[in-house]
PDB file of N, CA, C, O and CB in Angstrom:
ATOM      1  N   UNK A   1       6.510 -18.818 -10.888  1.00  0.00           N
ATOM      2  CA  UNK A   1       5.556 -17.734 -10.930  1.00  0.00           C
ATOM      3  C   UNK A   1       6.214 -16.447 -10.441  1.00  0.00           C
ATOM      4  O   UNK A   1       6.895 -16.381  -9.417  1.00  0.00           O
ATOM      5  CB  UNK A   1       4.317 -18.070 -10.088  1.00  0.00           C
ATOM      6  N   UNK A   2       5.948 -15.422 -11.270  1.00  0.00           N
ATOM      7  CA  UNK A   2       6.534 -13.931 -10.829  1.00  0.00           C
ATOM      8  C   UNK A   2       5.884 -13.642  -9.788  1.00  0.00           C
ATOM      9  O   UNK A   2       4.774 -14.174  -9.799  1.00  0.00           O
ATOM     10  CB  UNK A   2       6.388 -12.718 -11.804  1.00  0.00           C
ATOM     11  N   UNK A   3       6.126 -12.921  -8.731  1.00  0.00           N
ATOM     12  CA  UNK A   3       5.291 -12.360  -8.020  1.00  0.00           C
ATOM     13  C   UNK A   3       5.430 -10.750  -8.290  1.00  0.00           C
ATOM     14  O   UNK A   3       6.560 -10.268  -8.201  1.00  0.00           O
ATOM     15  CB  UNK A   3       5.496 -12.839  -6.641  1.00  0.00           C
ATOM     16  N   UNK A   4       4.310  -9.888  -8.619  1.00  0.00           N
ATOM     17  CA  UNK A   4       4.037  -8.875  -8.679  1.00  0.00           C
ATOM     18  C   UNK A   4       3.241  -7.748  -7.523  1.00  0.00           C
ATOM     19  O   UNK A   4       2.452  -8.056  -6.630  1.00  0.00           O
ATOM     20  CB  UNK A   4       3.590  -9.120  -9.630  1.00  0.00           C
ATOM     21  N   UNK A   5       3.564  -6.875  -7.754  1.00  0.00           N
ATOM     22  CA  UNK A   5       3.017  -5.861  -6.798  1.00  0.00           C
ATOM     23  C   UNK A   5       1.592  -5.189  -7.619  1.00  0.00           C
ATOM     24  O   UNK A   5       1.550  -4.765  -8.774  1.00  0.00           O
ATOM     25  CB  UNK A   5       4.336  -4.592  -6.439  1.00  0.00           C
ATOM     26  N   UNK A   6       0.635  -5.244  -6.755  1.00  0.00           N
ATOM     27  CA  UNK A   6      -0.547  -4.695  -7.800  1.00  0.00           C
ATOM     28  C   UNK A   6      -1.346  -4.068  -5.595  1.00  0.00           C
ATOM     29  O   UNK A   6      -1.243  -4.366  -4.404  1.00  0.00           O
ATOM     30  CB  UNK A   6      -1.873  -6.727  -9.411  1.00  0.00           C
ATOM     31  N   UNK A   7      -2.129  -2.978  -6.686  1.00  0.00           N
ATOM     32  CA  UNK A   7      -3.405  -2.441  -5.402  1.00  0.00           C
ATOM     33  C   UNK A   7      -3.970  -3.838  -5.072  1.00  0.00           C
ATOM     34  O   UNK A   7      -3.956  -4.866  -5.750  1.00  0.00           O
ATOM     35  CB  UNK A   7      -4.973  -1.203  -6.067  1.00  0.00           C
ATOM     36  N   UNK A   8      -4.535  -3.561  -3.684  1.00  0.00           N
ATOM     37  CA  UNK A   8      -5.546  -4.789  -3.371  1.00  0.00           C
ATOM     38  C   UNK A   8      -7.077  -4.413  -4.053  1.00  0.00           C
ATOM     39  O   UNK A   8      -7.602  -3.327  -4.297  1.00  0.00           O
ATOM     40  CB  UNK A   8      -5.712  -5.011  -1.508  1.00  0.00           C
ATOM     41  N   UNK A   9      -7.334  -5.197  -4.158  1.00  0.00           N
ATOM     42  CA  UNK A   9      -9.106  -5.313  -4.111  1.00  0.00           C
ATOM     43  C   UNK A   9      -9.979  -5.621  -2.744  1.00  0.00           C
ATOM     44  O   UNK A   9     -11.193  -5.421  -2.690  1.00  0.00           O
ATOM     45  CB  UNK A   9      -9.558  -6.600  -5.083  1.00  0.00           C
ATOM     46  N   UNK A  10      -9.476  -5.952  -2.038  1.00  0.00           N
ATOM     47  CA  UNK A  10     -10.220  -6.732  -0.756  1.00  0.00           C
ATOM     48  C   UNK A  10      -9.422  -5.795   0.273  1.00  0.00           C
ATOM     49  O   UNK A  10      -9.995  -4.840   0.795  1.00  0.00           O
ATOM     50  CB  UNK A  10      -9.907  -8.725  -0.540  1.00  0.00           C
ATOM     51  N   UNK A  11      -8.390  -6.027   0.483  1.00  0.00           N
ATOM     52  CA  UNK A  11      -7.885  -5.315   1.716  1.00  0.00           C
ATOM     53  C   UNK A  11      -7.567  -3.744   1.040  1.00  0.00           C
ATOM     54  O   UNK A  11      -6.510  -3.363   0.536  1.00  0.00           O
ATOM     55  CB  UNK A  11      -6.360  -6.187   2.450  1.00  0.00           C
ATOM     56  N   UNK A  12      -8.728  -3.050   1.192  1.00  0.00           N
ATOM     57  CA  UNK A  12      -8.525  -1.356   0.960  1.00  0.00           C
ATOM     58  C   UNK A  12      -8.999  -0.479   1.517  1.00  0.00           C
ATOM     59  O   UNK A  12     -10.143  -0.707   1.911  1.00  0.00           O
ATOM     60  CB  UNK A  12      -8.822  -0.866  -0.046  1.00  0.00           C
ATOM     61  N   UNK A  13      -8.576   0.543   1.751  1.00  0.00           N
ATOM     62  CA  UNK A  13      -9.165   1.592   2.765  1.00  0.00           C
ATOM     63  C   UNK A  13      -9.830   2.474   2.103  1.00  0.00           C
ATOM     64  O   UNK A  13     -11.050   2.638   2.143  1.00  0.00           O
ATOM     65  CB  UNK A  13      -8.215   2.332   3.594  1.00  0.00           C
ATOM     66  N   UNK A  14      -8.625   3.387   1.133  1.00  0.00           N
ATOM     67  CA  UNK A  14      -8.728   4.425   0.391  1.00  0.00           C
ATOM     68  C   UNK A  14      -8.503   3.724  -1.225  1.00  0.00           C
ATOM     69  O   UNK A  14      -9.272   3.651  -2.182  1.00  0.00           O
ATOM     70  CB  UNK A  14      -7.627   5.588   0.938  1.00  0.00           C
ATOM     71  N   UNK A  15      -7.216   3.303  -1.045  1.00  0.00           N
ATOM     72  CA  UNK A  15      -7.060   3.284  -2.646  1.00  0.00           C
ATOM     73  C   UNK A  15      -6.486   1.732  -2.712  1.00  0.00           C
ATOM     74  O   UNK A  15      -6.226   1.371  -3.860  1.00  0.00           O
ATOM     75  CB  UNK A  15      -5.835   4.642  -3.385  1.00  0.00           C
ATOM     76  N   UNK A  16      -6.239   0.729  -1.647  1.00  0.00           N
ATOM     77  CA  UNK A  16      -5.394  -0.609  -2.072  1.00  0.00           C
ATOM     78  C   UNK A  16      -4.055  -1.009  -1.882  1.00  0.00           C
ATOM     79  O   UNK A  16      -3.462  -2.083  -1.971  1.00  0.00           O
ATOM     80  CB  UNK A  16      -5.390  -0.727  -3.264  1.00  0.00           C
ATOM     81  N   UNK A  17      -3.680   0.374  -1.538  1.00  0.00           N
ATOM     82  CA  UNK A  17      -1.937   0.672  -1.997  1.00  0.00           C
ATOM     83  C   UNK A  17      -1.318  -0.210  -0.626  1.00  0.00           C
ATOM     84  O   UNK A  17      -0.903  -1.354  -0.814  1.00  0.00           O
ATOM     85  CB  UNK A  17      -1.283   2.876  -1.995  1.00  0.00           C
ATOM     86  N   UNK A  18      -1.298   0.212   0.326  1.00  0.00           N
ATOM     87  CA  UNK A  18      -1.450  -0.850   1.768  1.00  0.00           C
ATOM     88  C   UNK A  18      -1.815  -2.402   1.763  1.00  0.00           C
ATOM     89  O   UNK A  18      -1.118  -3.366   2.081  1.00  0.00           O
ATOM     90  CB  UNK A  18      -2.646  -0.308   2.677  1.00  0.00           C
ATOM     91  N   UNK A  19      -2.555  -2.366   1.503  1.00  0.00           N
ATOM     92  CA  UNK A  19      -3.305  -3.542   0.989  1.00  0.00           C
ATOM     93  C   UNK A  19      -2.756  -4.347   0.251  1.00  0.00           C
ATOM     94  O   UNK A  19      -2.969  -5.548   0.418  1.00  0.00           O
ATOM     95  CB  UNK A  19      -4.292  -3.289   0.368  1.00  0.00           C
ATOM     96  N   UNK A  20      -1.772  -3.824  -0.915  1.00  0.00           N
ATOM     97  CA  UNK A  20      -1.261  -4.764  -1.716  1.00  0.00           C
ATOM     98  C   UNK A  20       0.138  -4.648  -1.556  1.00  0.00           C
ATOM     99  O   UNK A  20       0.586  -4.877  -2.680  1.00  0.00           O
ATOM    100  CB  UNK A  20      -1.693  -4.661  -3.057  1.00  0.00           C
ATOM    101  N   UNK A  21       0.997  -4.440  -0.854  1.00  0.00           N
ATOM    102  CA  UNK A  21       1.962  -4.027  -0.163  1.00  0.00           C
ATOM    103  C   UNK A  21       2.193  -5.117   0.642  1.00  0.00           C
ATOM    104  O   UNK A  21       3.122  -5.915   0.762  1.00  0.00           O
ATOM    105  CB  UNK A  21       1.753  -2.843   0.464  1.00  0.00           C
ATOM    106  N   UNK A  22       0.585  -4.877   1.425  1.00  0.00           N
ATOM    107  CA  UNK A  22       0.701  -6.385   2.823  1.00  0.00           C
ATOM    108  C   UNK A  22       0.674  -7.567   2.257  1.00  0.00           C
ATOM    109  O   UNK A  22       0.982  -8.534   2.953  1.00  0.00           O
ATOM    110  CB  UNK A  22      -0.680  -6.619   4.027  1.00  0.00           C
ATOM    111  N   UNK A  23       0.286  -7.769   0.817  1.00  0.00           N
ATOM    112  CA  UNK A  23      -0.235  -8.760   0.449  1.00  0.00           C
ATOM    113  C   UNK A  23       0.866  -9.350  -0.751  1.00  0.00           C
ATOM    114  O   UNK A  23       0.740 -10.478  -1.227  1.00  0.00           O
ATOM    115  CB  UNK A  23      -1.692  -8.404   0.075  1.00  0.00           C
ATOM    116  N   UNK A  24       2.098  -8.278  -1.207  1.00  0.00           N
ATOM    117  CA  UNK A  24       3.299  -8.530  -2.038  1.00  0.00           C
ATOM    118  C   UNK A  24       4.079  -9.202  -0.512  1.00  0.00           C
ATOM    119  O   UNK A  24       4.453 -10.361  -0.334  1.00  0.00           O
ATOM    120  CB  UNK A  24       4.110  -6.864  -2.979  1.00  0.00           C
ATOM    121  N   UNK A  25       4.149  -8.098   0.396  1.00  0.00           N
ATOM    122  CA  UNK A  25       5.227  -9.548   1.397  1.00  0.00           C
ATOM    123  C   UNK A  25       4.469 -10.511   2.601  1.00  0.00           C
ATOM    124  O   UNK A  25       4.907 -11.324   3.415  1.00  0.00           O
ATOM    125  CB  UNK A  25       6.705  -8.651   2.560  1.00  0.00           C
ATOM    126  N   UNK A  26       3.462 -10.128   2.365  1.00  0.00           N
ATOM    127  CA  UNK A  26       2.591 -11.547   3.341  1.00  0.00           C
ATOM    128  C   UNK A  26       2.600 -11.134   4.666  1.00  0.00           C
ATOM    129  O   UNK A  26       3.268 -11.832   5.429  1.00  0.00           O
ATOM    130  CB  UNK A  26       3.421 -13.253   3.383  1.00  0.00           C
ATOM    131  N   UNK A  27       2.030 -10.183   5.123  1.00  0.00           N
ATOM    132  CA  UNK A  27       1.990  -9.513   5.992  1.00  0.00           C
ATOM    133  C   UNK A  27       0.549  -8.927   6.356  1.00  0.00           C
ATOM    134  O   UNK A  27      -0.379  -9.010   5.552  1.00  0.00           O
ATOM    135  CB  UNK A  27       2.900  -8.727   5.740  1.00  0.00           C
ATOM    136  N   UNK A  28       0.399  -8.270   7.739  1.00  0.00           N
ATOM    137  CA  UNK A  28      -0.851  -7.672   8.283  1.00  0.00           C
ATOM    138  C   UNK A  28      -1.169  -6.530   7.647  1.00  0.00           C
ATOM    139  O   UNK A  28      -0.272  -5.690   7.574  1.00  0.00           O
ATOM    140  CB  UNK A  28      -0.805  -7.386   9.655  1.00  0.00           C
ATOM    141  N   UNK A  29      -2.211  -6.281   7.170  1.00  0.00           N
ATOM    142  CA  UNK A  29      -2.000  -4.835   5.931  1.00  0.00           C
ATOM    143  C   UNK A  29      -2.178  -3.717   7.530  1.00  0.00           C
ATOM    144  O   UNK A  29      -1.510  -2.684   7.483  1.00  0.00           O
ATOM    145  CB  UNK A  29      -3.938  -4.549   4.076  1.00  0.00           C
ATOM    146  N   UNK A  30      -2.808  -3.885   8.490  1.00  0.00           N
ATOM    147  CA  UNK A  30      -2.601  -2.905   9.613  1.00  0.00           C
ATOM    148  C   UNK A  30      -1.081  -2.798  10.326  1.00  0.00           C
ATOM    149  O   UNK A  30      -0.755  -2.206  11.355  1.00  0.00           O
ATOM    150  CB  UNK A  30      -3.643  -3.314  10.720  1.00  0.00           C
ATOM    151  N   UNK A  31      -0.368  -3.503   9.499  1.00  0.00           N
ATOM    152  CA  UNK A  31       0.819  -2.882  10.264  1.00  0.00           C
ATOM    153  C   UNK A  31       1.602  -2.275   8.970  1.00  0.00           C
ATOM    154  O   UNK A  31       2.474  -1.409   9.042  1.00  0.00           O
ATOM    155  CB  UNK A  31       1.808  -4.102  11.263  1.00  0.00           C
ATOM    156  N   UNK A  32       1.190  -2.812   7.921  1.00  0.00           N
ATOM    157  CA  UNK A  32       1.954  -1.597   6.856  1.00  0.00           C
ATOM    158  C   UNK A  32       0.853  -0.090   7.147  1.00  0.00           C
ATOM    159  O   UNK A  32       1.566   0.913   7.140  1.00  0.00           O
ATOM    160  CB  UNK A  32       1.841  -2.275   4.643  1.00  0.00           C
ATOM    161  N   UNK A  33      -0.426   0.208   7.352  1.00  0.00           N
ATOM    162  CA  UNK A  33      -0.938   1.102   8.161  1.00  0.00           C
ATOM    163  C   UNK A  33      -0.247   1.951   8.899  1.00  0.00           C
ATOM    164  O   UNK A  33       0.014   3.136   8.692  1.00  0.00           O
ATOM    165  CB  UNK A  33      -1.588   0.605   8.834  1.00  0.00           C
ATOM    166  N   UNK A  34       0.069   1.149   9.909  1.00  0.00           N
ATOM    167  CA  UNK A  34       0.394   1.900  10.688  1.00  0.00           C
ATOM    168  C   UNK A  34       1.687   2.434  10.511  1.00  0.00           C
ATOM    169  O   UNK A  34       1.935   3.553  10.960  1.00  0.00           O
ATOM    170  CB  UNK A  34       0.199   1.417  11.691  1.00  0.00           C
ATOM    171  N   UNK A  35       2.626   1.712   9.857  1.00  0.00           N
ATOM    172  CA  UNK A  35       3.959   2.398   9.306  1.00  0.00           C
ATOM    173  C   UNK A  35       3.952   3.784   7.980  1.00  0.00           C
ATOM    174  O   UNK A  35       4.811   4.543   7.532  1.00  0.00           O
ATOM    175  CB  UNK A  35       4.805   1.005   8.629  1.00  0.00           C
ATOM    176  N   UNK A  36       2.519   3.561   7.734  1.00  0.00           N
ATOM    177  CA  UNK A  36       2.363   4.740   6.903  1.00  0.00           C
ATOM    178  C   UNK A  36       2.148   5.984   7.657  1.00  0.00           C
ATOM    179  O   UNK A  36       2.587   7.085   7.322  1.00  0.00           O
ATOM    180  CB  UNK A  36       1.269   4.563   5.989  1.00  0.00           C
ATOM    181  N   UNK A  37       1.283   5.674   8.930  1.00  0.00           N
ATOM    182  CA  UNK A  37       0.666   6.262   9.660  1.00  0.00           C
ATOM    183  C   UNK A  37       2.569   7.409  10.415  1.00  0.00           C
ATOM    184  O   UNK A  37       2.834   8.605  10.294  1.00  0.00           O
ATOM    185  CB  UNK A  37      -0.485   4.897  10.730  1.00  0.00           C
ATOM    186  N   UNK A  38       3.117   6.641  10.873  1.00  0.00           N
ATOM    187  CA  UNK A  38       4.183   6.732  11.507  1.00  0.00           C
ATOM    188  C   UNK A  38       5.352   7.577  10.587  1.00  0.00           C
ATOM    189  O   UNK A  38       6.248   8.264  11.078  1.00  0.00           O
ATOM    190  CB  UNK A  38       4.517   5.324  11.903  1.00  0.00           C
ATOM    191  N   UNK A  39       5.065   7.303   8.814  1.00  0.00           N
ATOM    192  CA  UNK A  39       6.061   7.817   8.416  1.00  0.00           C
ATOM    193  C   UNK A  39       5.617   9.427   8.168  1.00  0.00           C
ATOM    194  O   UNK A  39       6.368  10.402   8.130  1.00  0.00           O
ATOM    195  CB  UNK A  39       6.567   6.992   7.256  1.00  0.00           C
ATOM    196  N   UNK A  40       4.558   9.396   8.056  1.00  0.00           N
ATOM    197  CA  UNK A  40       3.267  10.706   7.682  1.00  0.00           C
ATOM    198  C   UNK A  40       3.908  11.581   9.073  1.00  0.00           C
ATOM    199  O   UNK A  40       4.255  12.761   9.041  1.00  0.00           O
ATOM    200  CB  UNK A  40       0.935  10.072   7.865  1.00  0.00           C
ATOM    201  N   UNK A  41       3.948  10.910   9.962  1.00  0.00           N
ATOM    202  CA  UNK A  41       4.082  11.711  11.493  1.00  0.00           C
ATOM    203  C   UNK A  41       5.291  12.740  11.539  1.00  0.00           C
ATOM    204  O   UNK A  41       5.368  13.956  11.719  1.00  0.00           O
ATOM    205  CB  UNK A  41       4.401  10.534  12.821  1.00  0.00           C
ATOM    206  N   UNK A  42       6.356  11.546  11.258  1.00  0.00           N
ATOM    207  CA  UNK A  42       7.887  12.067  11.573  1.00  0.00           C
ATOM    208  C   UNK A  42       8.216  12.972  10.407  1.00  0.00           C
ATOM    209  O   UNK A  42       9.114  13.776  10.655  1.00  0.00           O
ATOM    210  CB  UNK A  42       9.101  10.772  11.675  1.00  0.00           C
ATOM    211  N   UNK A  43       7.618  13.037   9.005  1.00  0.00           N
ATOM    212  CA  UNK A  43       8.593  14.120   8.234  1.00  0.00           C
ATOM    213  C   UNK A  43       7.338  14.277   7.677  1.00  0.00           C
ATOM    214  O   UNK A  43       7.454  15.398   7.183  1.00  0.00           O
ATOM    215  CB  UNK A  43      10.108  13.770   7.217  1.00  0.00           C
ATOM    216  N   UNK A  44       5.969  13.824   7.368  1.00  0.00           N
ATOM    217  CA  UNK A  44       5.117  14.214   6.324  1.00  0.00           C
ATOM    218  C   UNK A  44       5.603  13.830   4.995  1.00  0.00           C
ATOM    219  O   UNK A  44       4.883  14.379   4.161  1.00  0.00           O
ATOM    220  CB  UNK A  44       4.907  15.598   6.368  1.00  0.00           C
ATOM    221  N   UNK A  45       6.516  13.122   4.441  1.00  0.00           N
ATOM    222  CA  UNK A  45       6.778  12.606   3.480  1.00  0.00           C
ATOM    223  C   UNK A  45       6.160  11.210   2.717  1.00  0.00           C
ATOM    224  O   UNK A  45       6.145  10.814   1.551  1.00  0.00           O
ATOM    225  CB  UNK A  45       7.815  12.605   3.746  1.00  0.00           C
ATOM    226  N   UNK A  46       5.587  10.611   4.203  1.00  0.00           N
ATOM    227  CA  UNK A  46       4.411   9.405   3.572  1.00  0.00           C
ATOM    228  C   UNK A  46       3.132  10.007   2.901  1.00  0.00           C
ATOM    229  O   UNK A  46       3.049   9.466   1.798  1.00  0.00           O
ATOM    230  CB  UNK A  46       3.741   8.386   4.888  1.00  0.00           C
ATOM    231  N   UNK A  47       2.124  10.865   3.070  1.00  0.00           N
ATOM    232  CA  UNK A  47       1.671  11.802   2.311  1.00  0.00           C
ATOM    233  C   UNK A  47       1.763  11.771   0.538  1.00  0.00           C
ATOM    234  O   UNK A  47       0.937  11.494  -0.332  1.00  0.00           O
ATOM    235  CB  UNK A  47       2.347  12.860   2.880  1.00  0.00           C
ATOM    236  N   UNK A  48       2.785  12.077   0.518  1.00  0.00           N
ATOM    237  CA  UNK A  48       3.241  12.512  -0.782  1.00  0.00           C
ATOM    238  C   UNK A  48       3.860  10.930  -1.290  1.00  0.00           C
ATOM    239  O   UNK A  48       3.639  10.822  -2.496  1.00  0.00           O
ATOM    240  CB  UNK A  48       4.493  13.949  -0.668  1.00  0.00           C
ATOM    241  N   UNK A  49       4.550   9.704  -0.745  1.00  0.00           N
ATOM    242  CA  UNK A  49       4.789   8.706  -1.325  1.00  0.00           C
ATOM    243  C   UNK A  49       4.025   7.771  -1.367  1.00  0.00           C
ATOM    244  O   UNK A  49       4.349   6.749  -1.972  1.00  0.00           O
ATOM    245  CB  UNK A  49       5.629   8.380  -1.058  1.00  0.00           C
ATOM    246  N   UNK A  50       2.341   7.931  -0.482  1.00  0.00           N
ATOM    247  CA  UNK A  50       1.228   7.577  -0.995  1.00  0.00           C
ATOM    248  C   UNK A  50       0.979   7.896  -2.100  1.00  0.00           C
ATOM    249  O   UNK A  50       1.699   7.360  -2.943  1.00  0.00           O
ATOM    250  CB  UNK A  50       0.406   7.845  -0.429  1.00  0.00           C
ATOM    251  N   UNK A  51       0.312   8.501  -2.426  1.00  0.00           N
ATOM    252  CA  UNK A  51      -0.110   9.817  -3.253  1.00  0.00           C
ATOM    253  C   UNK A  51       0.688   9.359  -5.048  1.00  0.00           C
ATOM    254  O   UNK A  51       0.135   9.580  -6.125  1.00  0.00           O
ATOM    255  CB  UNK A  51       0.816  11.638  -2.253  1.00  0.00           C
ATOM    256  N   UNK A  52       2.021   8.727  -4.860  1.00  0.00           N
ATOM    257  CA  UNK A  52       2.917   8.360  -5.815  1.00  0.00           C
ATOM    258  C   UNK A  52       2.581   6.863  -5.793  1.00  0.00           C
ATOM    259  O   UNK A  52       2.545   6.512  -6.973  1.00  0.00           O
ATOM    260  CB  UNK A  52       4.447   8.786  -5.517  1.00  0.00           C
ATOM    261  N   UNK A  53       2.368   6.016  -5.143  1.00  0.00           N
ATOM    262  CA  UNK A  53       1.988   4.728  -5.032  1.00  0.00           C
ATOM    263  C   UNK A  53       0.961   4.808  -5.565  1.00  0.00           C
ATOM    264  O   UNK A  53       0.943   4.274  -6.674  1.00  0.00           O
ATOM    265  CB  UNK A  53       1.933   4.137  -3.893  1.00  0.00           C
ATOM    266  N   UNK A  54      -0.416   5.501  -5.076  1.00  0.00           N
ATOM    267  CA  UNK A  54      -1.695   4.935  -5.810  1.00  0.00           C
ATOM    268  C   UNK A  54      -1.803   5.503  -7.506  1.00  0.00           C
ATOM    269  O   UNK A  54      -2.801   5.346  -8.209  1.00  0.00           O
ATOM    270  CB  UNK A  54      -3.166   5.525  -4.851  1.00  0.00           C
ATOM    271  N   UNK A  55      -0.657   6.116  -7.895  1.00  0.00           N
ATOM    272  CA  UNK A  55      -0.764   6.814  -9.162  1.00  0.00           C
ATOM    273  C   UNK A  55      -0.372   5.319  -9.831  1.00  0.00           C
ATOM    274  O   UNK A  55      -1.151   4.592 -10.447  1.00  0.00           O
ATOM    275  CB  UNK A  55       0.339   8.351  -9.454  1.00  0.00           C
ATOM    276  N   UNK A  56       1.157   5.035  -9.520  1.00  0.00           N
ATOM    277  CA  UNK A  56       1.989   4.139 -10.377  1.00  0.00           C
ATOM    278  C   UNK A  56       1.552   2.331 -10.308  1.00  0.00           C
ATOM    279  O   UNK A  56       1.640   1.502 -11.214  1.00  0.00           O
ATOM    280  CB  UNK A  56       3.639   4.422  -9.796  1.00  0.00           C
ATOM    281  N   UNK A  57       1.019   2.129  -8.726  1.00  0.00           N
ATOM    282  CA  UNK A  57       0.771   0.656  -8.785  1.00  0.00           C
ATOM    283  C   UNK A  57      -0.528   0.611  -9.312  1.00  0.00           C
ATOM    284  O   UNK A  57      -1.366   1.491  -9.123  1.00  0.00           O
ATOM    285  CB  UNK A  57       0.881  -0.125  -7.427  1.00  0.00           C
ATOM    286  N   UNK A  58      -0.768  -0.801 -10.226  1.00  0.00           N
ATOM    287  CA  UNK A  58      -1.371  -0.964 -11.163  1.00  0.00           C
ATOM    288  C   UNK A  58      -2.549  -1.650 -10.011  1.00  0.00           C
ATOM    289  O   UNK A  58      -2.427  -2.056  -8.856  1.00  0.00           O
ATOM    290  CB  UNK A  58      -0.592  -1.733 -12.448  1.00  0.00           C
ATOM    291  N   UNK A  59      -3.570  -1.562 -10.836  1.00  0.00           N
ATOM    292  CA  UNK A  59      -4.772  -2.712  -9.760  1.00  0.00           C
ATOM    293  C   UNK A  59      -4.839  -4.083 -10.200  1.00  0.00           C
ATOM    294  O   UNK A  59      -4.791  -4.312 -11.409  1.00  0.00           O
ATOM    295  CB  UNK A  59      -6.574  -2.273  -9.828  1.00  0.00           C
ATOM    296  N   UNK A  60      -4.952  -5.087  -9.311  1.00  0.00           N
ATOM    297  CA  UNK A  60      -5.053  -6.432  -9.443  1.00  0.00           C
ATOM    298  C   UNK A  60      -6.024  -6.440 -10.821  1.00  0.00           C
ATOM    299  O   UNK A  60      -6.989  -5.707 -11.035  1.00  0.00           O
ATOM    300  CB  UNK A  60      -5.665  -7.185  -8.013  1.00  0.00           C
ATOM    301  N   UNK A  61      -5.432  -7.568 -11.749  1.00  0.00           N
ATOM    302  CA  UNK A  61      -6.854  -7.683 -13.083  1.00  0.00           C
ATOM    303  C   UNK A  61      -7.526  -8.882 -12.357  1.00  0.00           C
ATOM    304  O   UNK A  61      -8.321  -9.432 -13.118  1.00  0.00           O
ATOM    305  CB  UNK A  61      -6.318  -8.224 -15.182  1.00  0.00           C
ATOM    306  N   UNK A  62      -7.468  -9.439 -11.188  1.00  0.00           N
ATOM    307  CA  UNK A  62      -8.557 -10.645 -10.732  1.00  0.00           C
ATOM    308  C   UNK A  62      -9.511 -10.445  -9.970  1.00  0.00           C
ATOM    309  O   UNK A  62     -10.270 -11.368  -9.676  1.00  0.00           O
ATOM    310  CB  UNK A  62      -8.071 -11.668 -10.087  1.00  0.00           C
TER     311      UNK A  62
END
């Protein structure tokens, strides 16, 4: 089985993108959070590679 990267449906805040992130490597979606949170801080560049994530990752079809 491939494993694919898709938005979450269940674990979402705003748009999934976190959510399916935590859920491509099996992880706490609050600590990919908070690393968004953290990258937003130090340069403001998470912002904008959100922003590119919820455009390009596709949403779960299940």
């Amino acid at each position: 089985m491939v494993k694919r990267l898709y938005k979450s449906n269940e674990n979402k805040m705003i748009d999934g993108v976190c959510g399916g992130i935590a859920e491509y490597f099996d992880i706490d979606p609050t600590l990919v959070r908070l690393g968004w949170v953290v990258i937003c801080a130090l340069g403001g560049s998470g912002i904008i590679a959100y922003i590119i994530a919820a455009i390009i990752i596709p949403r779960n079809p299940q």
